[in-house]
C-alpha positions in Angstrom: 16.1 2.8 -5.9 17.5 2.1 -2.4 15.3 0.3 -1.3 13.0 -2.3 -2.7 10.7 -4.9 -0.4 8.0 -7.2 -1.4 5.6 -8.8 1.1 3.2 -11.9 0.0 0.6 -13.7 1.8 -1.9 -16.0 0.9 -5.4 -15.3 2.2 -8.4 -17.3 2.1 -11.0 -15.3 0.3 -11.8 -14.7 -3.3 -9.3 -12.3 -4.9 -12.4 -9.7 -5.4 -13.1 -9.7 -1.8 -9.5 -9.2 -0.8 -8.7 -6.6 -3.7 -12.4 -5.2 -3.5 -11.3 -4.3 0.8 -7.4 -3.3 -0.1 -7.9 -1.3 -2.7 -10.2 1.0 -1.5 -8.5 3.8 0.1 -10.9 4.5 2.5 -9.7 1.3 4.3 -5.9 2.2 4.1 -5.9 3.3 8.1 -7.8 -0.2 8.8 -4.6 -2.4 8.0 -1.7 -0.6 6.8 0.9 0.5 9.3 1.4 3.5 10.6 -1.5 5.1 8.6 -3.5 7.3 10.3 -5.3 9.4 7.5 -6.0 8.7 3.9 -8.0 10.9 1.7 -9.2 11.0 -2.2 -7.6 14.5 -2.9 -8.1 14.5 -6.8 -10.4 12.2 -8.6 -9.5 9.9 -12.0 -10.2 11.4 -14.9 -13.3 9.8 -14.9 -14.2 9.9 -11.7 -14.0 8.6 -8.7 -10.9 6.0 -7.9 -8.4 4.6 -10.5 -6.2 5.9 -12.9 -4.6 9.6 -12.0 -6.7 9.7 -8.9 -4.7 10.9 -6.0 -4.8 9.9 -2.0 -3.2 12.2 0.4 -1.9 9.9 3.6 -1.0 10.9 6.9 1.3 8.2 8.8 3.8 7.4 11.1 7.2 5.8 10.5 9.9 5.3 12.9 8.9 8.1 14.9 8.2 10.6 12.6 5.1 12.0 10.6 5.4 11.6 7.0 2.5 13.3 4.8 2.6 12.1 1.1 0.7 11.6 -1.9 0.6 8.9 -4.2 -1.2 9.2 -7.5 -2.6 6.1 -9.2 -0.2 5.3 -11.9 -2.0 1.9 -12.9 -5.4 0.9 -11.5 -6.6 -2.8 -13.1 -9.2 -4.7 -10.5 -9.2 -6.9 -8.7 -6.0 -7.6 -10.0 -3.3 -4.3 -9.5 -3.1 -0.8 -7.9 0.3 0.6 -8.6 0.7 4.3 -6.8 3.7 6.6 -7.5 4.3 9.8 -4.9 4.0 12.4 -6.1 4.5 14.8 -2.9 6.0 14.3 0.2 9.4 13.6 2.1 10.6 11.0 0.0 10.3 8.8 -3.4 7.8 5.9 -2.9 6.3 3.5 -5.5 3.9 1.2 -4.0 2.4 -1.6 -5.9 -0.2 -4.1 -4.8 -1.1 -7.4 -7.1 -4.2 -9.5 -5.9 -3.9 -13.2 -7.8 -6.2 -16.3 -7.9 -4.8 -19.0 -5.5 -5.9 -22.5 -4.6 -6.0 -21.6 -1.3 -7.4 -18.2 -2.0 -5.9 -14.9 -3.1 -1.8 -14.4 -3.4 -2.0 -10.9 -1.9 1.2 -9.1 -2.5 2.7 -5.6 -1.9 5.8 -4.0 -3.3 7.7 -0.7 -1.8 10.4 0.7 -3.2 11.8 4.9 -2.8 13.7 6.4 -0.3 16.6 7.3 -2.5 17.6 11.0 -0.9 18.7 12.5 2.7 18.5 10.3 5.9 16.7 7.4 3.9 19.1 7.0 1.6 21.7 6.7 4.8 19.2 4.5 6.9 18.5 2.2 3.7 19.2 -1.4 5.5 17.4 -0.5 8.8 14.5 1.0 6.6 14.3 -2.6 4.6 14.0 -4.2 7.7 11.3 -2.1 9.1 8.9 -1.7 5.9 9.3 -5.8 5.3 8.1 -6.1 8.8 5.3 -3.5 8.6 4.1 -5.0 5.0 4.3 -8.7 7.0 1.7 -7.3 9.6 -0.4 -5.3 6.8 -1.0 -8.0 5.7 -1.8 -10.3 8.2 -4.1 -7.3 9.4 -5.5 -7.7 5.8 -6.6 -11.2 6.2 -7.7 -10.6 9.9 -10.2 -8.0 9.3 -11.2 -9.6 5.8 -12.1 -12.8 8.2 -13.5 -10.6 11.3 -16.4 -9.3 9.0 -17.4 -13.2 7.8 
């Protein structure tokens, strides 16, 4: 894929608060850039959230409104949430890993897609970008994980 960016940061909270807050979609517009709308659009096969459940997101990227939907293609918590799209302007595979830390919880998220059209040709300034944006996630994570005590 052409491109492929991981973000870590280590926040100071048990690795089921932080995964328990992240992995909840009805959070995603809280902390993750450019969100603006995240819904549960098809359920798991059980029910609910986890595996084969899908979100539909609204968000905005350099300028432009993207509308996507990732299906949950591994759901293990507190630990993983690995989502693959499966509709939308581009291919995206977002992965997000929780661990146990000394100092807390290794919170970690993984992008890679944008393999056809204008992000295939904008690759290195779109690396650039999503590292930054999955930098500040994440320090939004731990803000707003802090904020509520």
């Amino acid at each position: 894929m052409t491109i492929d960016v991981t973000a870590e940061r280590v926040i100071p909270l048990p690795s089921e608060r932080v995964a328990g807050y992240a992995m909840d979609w009805r959070h995603d517009a809280d902390w993750t850039q450019g969100i603006r709308t995240a819904a549960l659009t098809s359920e798991a096969d059980g029910g609910g959230f986890g595996t084969g459940a899908e979100v539909t997101r609204t968000a905005y990227f350099l300028g432009r409104r993207i509308d996507y939907v990732l299906r949950v293609a591994a759901y293990d918590f507190p630990g993983l949430l690995d989502m693959v799209s499966v509709a939308g302007p581009m291919p995206m595979h977002v992965t997000y890993t929780f661990e146990p830390h000394q100092d807390g919880t290794l919170a970690r998220i993984r992008v890679r897609g944008g393999e056809q059209g204008f992000y295939r040709l904008a690759a290195p300034l779109l690396a650039r970008q999503v590292r930054a944006n999955l930098a500040k996630d994440l320090r939004d994570l731990e803000a707003r994980l802090l904020e509520q005590g």
